[in-house]
N, C-alpha and C positions, 0 to 999 in steps of 0.2 A: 203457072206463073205466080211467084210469091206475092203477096198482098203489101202494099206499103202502107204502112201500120205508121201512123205519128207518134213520138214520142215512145217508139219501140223499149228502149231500155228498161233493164228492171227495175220497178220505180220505188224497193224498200231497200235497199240495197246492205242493210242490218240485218238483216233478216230473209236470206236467201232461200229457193227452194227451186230444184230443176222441175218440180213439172206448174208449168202455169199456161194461161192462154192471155192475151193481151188482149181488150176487149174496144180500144181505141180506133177510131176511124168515123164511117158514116153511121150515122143513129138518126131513124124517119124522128122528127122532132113538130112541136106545137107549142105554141105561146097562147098562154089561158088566160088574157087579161081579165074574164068576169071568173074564174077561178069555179068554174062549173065542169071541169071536170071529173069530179071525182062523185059529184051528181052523176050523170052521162056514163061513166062505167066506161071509162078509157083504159083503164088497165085488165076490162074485158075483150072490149070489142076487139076485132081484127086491126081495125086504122083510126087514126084520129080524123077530124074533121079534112078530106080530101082538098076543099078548096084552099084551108089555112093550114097545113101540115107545108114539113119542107125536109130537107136534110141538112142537119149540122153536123160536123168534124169536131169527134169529140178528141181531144179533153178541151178543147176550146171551149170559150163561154160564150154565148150570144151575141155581146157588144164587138167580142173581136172581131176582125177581118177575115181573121187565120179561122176562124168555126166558118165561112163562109155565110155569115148570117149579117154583121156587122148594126147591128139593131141598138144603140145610144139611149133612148127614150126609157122609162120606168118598165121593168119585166116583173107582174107579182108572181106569177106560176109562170113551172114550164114542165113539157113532158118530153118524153124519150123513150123511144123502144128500138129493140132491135132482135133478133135472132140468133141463137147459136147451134152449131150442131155439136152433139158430144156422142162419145162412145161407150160400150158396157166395159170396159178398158180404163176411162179415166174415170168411170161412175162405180169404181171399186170398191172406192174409201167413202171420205167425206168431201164434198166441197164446198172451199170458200168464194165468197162472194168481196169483192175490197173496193172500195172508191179512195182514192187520193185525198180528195177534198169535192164537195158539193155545198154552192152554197142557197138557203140555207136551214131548212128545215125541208130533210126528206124520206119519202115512202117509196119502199122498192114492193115488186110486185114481178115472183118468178110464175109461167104457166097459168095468170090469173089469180095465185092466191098471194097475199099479202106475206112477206118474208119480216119488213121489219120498218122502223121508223130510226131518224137520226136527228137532232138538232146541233148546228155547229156549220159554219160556212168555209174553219179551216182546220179542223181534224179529219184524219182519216177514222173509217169505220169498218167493221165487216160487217158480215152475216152469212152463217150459216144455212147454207140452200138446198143442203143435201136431199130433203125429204120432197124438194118443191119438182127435182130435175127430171128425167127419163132420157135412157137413149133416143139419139135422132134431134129431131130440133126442136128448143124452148125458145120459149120468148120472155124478154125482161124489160117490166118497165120500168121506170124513174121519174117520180112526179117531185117539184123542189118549189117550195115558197119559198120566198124572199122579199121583204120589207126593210128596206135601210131606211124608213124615217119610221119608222116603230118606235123607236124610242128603245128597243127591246133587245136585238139582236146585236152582239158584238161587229161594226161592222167598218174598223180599220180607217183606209183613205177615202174609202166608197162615197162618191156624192153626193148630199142627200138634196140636193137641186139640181133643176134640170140638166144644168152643163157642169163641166167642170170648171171649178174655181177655185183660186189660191192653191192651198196645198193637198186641195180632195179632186180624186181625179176619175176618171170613167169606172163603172161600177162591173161588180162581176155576179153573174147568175146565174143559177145553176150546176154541173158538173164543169170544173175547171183543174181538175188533175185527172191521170192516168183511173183507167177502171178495168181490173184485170180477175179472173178466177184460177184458182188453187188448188193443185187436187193433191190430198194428205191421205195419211191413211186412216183410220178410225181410232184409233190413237195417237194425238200429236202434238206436238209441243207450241203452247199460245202464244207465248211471252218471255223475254228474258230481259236481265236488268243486271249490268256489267260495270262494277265499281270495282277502279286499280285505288291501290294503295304503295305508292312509291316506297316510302322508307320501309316501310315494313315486308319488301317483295313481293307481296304478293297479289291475287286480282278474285273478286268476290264475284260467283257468278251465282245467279240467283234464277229461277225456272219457275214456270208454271206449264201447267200442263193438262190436258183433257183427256184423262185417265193414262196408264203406261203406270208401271210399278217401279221404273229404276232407268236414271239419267245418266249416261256418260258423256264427257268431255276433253277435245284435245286443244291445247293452244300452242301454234306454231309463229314462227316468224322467220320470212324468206324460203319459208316451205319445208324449215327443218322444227320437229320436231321437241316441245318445251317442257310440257307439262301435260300429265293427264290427271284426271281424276272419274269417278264415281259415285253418285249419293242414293239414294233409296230417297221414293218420293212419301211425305207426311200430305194427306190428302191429293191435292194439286198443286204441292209445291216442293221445291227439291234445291238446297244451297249448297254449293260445290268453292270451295275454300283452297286455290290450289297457289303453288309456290312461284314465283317468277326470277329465277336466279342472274342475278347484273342485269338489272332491267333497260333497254334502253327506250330511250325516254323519248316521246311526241315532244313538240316543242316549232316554235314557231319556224316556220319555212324548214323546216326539219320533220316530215310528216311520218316518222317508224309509226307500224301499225301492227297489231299481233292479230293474227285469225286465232278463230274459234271454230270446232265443229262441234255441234253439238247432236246426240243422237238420243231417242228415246228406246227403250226397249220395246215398242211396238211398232216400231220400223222407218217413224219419221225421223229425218234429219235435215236440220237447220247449219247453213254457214252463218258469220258475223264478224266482226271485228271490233279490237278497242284498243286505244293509245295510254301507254303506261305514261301519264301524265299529274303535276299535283296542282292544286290551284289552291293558294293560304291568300283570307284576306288580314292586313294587318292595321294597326294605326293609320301608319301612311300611305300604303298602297296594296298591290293584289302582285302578289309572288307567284312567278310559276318555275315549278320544279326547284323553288325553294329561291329564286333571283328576284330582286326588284324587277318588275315589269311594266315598262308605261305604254300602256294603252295609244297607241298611231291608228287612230279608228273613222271610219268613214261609214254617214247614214248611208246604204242600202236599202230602198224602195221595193226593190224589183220586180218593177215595172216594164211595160215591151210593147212598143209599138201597134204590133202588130196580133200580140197575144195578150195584152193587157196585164194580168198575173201569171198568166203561163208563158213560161219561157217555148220560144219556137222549135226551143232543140236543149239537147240536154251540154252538147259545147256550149250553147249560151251562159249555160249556169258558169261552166267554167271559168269561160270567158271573162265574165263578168268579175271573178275572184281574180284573176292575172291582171285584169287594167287597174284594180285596185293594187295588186302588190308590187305594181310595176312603179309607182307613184311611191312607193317606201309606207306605204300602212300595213299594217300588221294583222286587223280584224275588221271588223265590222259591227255596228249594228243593225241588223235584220230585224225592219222597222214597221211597226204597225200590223204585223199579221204574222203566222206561224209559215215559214219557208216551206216548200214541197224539201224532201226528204234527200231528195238526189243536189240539191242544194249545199246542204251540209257534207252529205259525203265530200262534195271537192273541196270544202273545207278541210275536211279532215285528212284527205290527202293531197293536199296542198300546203298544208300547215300553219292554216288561215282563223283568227281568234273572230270567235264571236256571241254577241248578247244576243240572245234570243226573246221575243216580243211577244205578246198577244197582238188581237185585233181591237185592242177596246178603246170605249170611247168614253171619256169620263161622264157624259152626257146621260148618260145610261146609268148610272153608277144609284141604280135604286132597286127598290126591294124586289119590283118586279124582273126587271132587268140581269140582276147579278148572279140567278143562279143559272141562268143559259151562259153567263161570261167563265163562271167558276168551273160547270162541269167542262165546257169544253177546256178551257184551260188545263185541268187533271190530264187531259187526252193529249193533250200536246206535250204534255212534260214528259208522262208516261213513252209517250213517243221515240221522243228528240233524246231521252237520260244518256243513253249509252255513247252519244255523238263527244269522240274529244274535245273535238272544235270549242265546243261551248263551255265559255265560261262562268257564264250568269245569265241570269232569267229578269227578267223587268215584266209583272205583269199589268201593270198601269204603264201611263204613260201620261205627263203632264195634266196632271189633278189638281184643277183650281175651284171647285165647287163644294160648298160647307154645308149641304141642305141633305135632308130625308138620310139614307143612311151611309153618307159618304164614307166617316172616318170606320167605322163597324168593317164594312165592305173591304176597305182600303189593307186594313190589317189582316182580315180574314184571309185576303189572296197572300200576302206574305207569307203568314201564318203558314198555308196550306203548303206553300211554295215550296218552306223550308224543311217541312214536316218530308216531303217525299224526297227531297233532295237537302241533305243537310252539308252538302259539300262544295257546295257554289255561293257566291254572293248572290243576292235577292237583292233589288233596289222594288222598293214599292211600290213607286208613280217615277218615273224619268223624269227627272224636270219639275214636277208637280211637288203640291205639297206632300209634306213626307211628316209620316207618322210614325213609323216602324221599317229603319232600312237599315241596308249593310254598308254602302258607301252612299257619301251625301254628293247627288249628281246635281248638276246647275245647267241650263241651257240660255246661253247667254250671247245676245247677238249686235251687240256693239261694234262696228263698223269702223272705229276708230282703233286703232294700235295705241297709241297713245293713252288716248281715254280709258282702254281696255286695261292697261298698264294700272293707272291711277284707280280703277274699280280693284282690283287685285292685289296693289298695296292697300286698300282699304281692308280688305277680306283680313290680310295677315294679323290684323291689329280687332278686325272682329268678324270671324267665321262664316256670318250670315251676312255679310255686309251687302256681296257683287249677288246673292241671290235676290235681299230686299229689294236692291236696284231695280231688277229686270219686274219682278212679279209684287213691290211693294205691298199692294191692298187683299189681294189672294193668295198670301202666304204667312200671314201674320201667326198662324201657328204652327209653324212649323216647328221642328224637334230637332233640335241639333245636339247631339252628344259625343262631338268629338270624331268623326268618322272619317275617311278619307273622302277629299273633294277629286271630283271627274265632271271637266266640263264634257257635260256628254251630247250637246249641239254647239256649236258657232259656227262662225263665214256667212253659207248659204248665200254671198254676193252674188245677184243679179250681172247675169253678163251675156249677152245675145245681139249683138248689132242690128242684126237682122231684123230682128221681133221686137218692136218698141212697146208692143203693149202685154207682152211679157211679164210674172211675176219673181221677186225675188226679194232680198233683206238689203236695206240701204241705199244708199246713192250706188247711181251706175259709175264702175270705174272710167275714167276718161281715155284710156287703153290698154292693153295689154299689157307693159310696163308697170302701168299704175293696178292693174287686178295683180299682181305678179308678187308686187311690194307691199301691198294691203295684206295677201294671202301671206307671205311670210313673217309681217310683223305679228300679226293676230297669233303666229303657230308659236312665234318663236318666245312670243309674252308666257306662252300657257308652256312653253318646253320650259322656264326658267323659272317659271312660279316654286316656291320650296313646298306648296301646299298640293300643289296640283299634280295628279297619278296619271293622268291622262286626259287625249283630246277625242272630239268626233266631230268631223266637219262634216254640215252638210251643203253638196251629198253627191253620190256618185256620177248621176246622171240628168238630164234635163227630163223632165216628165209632166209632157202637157203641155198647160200655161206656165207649169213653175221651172224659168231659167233661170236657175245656180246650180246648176252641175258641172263636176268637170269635163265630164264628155256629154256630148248631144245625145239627144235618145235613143237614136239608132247605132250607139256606142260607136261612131266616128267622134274622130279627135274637135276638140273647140277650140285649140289653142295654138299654138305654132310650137314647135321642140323647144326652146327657148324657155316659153312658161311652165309645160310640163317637168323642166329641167327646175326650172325657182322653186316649183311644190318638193320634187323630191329632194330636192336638198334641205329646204325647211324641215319636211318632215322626219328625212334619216337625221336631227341634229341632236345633241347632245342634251339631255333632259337631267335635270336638277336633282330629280327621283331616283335615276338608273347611275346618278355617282354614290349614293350613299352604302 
């Protein structure tokens, strides 16, 4: 009888390979609140403590339901083992070890001996296990600290109080993405990094690799046949420069995509894909495939009931990308933490635009703080590069604090941002002050159409005007020079009949009608602004205590056909930017 594996699916989906094992399901589990085990010699012994061990459903995380643990209260440590059997068959080559995401500082430990360490609670990581394995059965632990009021750790929506409040909401701990092994051959390809270049046809494929002498490449589209090439590899790296004739072009709700195989001369080979797509940012706005493009964007939490950060299924992801495009948005921003990977894919073939976030918290934005933010940052970009979908990177997000090394830090992530990817817009801090960015975004949550009207003819006549507004005393130095404006938060209207003590932005509309009218004047101010590239309302869904979403958390509808029909009209409407 086949085993019902959660969250089955191949969870890199960039990055393919047929032989793997899925390592998700039941894992004997322990919560180490005195953080003594690694005293005690838990990744020796046979079992954790008998009376305090349990079983968790991994990739869940503790707090959720879906782990069958559902534990809310502060978790510092936690452990996990489980058993695998392997064969002399798949123990050929090499094997890898991969976690999705763990958060957030963790020790794996294959057979007893220690394999490797990881800090970061939303990069994926491998290791290398080969030397740890033997036919027959291993055992693998997983030990994860996690401190979200450290002051230290990148750590998103996470609540660093008891409950959830306002816009922070249940925490996550531990192993909260897919955890699967790889078996390669002892030469095989690590890494690849896939930049199209529209006008010039062609697509830059770039390789690394753990020894092999010579990389070949084929790129197809619809299963026919495009391009090949070959390089010789210079140490462990190898760039393959190959032609793309009448490319056709990704493009929103138009999602062409080209396969890649890629093979090494030592026998491994890798699938992947990448959209011939261009992204310019200009004066006034952000061109794709060379058109004005205004931004119809909606905050994305993705958040889950039931799974907290881990979606329950991988149609969820989808799911979630169709009730937004169903409403006439175009993208997303994917808010406060780096998305699980299968996330983006439906993006990418769905033909869904999106900013891509860290988890940080400007709170943290200090000396000791920022290089746990920065390296894992690197790992998520490095990640996420090759993903169409994405059009820019925000690795701050609303930075209002002037002390210790703010502005240093602030620039430095840009910096680094642009340094690996110099083909996307960068916004420094979302919302925040801004020191070194590519468009100047504003999050502005005026409640009033009208009013909102009157801050935005102020802006035309002076730039910073509708940001002084909102952030008057914690923005006083900001840097404006000229850059394209993106209101990239408004709305967020509270609206829940149900849940009076619910959170949300503004007065409660008086009905339906009036959420309806509010929702369209707000869109239709910022579709006509001659300044403004685009919107992002938030936000997709209700999460928690915070009711302003368009749909309820458990993505049933909150509104009657009627209002969903008001949104989409507002938002398919005519924008000031896409006539020029």
């Amino acid at each position: 009888m086949k085993q019902n594996i959660p969250r089955a699916e191949y969870p890199r989906p960039q990055f393919v390979r047929d032989r793997w094992m899925n390592l998700n399901g039941p894992w004997q589990f322990y919560m180490d609140f005195d953080q003594c085990g690694i005293e005690h010699e838990y990744f020796r012994t046979a079992n954790f403590p008998n009376e305090q061990s349990t079983s968790i459903l991994v990739p869940f995380c503790p707090e959720s339901t879906l782990s069958g643990i559902g534990y809310k209260d502060f978790i510092p440590a936690v452990w996990y083992r489980r058993t695998v059997t392997l064969t002399e068959e798949q123990l050929t080559g090499r094997t890898l070890l991969h976690f999705g995401a763990v958060d957030f500082h963790t020790t794996v430990w294959v057979n007893g001996q220690k394999v490797g360490e990881h800090f970061g609670g939303y990069a994926s990581f491998t290791f290398d296990v080969t030397a740890y394995l033997k036919p027959c059965e291993n055992e693998i632990v997983v030990y994860a600290e996690d401190d979200v009021r450290s002051a230290l750790q990148p750590s998103g929506k996470q609540s660093v109080t008891l409950q959830s409040k306002g816009c922070a909401y249940s925490r996550t701990t531990g192993i909260w993405q897919t955890v699967w092994l790889e078996f390669v051959p002892i030469e095989y390809i690590s890494n690849v990094k896939i930049t199209p270049f529209v006008c010039e046809k062609r697509v830059l494929i770039e390789v690394e690799s753990c020894g092999g002498k010579e990389i070949a490449a084929q790129v197809l589209f619809a299963d026919q046949k495009i391009a090949e090439a070959t390089a010789k590899l210079f140490g462990n790296r190898a760039v393959l420069d190959l032609v793309i004739p009448a490319p056709i072009l990704w493009d929103v709700g138009t999602p062409n995509l080209y396969d890649v195989i890629l093979t090494l001369d030592g026998g491994d080979c890798v699938r992947s894909y990448f959209g011939m797509r261009s992204v310019e940012l200009k004066k006034d706005g952000l061109y794709l495939n060379g058109r004005p493009l205004y931004m119809r964007t909606i905050l994305d939490q993705g958040f889950y009931p039931e799974g907290i950060c881990t979606a329950p299924s991988d149609e969820a992801l989808k799911k979630d990308i169709e009730l937004s495009m169903e409403l006439g948005f175009n993208g997303a921003r994917f808010h406060q933490r780096a998305f699980e990977e299968r996330s983006l894919y439906w993006a990418d073939r769905l033909g869904y635009l999106v900013w891509a976030e860290s988890a940080y918290n400007p709170a943290r934005n200090s000396a000791d703080a920022f290089p746990y933010f920065l390296n894992e940052w690197i790992e998520i970009v490095q990640r996420d590069y090759n993903h169409p979908c994405i059009i820019g990177w925000m690795p701050e997000n609303e930075t209002f604090f002037r002390k210790d090394l703010h502005e240093a830090n602030q620039i430095a992530g840009y910096r680094v941002t642009k340094q690996m990817d110099p083909y996307r817009p960068v916004i420094d801090a979302s919302g925040g002050v801004h020191f070194e960015t590519d468009l100047f975004d504003v999050h502005e949550y005026e409640q009033d159409p009208t009013k909102l009207r009157q801050l935005l003819k102020e802006m035309e006549e002076s730039p910073s005007a509708c940001y002084i507004h909102h952030y008057k005393d914690a923005c006083r130095r900001n840097k404006y020079e000229g850059q394209a404006y993106w209101i990239s938060e408004y709305g967020g209207t509270f609206w829940n009949p149900d849940q009076k003590n619910g959170w949300g932005y503004g007065s409660t509309p008086k009905s339906e009608a009036e959420f309806a009218q509010r929702y369209a004047g707000l869109t239709t101010a910022l579709l006509e602004h001659p300044r403004i590239c685009g919107f992002c309302y938030t936000q997709l869904t209700d999460i928690e205590q915070e009711q302003n979403g368009l749909y309820k958390y458990d993505r049933s509808k909150k509104f009657s056909n009627e209002v969903y029909d008001a949104i989409r009209k507002a938002n398919t409407g005519a924008s000031h930017f896409e006539k020029k």
